[in-house]
C-alpha positions as a Markdown table, in Angstrom:
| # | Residue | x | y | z |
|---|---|---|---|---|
| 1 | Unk | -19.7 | 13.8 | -10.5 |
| 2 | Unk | -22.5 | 11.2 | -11.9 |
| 3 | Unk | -22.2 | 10.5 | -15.4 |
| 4 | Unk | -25.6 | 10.6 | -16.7 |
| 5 | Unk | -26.8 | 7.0 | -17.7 |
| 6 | Unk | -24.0 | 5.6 | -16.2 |
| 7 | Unk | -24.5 | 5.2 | -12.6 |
| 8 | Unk | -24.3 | 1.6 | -11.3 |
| 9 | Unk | -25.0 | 0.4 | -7.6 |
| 10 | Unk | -23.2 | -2.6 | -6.1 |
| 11 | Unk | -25.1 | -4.1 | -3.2 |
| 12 | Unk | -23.2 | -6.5 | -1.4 |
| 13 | Unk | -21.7 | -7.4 | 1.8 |
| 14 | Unk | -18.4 | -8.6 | 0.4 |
| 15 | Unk | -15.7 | -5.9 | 0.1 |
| 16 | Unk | -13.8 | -7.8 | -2.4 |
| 17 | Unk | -16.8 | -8.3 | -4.9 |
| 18 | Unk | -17.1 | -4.1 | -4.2 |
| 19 | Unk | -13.6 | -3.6 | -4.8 |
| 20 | Unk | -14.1 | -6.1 | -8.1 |
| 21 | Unk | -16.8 | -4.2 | -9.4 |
| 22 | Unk | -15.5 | -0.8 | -8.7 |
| 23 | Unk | -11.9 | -1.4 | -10.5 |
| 24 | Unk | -14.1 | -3.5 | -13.4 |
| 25 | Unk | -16.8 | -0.8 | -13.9 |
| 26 | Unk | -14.8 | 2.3 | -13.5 |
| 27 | Unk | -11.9 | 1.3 | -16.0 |
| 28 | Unk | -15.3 | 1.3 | -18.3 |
| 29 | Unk | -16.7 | 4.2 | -17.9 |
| 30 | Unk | -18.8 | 3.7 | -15.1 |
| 31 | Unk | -19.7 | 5.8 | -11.9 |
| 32 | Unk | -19.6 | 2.9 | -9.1 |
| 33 | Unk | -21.5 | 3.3 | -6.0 |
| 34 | Unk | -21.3 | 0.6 | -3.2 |
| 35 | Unk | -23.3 | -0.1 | -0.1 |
| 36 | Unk | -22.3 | -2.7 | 2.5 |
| 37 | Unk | -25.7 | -4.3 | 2.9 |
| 38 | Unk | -29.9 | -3.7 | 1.8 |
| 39 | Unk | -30.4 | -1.5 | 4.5 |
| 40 | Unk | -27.7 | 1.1 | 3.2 |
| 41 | Unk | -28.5 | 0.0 | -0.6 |
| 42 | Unk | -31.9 | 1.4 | 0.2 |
| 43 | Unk | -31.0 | 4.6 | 2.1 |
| 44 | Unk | -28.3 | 5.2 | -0.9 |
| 45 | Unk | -31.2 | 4.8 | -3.8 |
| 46 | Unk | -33.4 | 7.0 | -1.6 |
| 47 | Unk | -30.8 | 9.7 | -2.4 |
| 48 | Unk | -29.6 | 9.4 | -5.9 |
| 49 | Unk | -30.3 | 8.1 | -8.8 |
| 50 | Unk | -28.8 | 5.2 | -10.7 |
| 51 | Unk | -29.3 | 3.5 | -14.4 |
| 52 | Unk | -28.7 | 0.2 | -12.6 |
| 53 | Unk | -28.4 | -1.8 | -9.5 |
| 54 | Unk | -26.5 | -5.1 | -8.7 |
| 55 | Unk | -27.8 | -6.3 | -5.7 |
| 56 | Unk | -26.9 | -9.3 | -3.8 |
| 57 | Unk | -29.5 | -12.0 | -2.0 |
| 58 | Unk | -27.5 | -12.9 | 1.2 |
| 59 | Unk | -26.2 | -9.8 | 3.4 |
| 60 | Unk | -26.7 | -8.9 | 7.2 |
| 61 | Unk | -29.4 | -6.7 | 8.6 |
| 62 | Unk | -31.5 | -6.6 | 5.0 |
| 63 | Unk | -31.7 | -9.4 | 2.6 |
| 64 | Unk | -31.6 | -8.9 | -0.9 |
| 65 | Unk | -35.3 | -9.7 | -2.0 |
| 66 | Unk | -36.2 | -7.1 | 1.1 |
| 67 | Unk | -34.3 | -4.5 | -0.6 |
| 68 | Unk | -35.2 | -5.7 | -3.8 |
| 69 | Unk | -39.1 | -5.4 | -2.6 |
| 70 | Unk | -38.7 | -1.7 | -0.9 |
| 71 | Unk | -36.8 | -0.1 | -4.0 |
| 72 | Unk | -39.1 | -1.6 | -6.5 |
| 73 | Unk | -41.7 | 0.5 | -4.7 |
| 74 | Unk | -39.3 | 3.4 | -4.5 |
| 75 | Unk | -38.4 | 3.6 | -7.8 |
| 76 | Unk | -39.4 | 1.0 | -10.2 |
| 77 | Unk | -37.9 | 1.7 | -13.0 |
| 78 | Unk | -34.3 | 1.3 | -12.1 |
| 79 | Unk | -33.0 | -2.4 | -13.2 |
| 80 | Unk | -31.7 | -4.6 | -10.3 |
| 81 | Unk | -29.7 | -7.7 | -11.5 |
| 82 | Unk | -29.5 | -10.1 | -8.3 |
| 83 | Unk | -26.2 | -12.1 | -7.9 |
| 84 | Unk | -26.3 | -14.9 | -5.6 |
| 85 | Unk | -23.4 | -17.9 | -4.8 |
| 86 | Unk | -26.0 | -20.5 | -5.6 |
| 87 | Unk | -29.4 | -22.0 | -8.0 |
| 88 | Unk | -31.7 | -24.7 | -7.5 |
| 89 | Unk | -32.5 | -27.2 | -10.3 |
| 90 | Unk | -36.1 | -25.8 | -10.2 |
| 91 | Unk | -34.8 | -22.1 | -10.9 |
| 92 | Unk | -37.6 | -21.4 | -8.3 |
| 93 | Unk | -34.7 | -18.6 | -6.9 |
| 94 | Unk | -35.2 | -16.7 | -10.4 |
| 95 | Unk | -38.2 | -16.9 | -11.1 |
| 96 | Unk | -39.2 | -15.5 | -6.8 |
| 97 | Unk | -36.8 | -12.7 | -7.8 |
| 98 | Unk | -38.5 | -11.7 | -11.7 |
| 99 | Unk | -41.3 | -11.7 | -10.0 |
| 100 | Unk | -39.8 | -9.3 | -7.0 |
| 101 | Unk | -38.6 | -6.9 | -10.3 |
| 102 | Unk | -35.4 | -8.2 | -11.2 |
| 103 | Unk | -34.3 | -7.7 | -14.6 |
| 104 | Unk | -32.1 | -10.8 | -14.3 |
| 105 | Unk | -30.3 | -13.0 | -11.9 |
| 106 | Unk | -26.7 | -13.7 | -12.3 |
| 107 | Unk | -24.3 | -16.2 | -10.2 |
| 108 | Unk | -20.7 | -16.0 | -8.3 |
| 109 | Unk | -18.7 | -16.0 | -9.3 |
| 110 | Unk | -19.6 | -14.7 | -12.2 |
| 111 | Unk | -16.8 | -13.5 | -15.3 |
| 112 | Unk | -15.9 | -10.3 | -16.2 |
| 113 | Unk | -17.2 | -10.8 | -19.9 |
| 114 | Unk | -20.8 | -11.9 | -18.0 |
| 115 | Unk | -20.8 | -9.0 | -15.9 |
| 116 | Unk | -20.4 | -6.9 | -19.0 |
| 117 | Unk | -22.8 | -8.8 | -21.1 |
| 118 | Unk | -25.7 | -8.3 | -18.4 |
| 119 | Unk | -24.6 | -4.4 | -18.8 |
| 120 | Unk | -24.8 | -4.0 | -22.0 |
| 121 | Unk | -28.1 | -6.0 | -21.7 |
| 122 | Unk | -30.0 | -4.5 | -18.9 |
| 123 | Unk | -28.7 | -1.1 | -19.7 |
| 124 | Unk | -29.3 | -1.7 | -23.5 |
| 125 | Unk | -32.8 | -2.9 | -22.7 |
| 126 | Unk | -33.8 | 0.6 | -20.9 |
| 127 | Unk | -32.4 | 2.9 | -23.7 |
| 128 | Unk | -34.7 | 0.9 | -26.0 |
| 129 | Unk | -37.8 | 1.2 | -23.7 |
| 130 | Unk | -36.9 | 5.2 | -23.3 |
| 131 | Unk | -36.7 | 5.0 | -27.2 |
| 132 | Unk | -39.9 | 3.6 | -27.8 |
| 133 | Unk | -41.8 | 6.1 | -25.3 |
| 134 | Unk | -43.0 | 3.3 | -22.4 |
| 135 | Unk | -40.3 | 4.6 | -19.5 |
């Protein structure tokens, strides 16, 4: 069972960064929901609901800004936070993915204290929106 406000997708090819999240996320509280790559990230969010999405940039069959692209449209309002293995000294990756929608772009490997700090942001973030009446 989904516990409301606390539904996270993991997006990402990797089964250990699944497994990561999963064991990290569900010791907090957290209903975990993973999907091996874009394609089944999309076909997942086209079927539930989720109060946020971690969604990797380099998978097979659908890249992460494709995915990022078609569930913005979807559903905009669900935060994505992109995690990729690498930056450029331009930032030209985050600011390509803030404009795609991301709330926020994170790096691997990334610590469990970040991972929980972008939570409590993004997730944070939306209650205060809902508050104020603009979600």
């Amino acid at each position: 069972m989904n516990v409301s406000g606390k539904n996270i997708l993991v997006i990402d090819d990797e089964k250990g960064i699944q497994e990561l999240f999963r064991f990290l996320l569900e010791t907090e509280g957290y209903h975990v929901t993973v999907a091996n790559d874009g394609r089944d990230g999309v076909e997942i969010v086209k079927k539930e609901d989720f109060s946020l999405i971690f969604l990797d940039v380099h998978m097979p069959r659908m890249k992460g800004p494709e995915a990022l692209r078609i569930i913005k449209q979807m559903k905009p309002d669900i935060p994505i936070v992109i995690f990729s293995s690498s930056s450029d000294a331009n930032h030209a990756f985050e600011r390509r993915a803030k404009e795609l929608g991301a709330f926020e772009c994170i790096y691997k490997p990334s610590t469990i204290e970040e991972i929980l700090e972008v939570i409590e942001r993004v997730l944070g973030k939306s209650k205060e929106v809902k508050q104020k009446g603009n979600f």
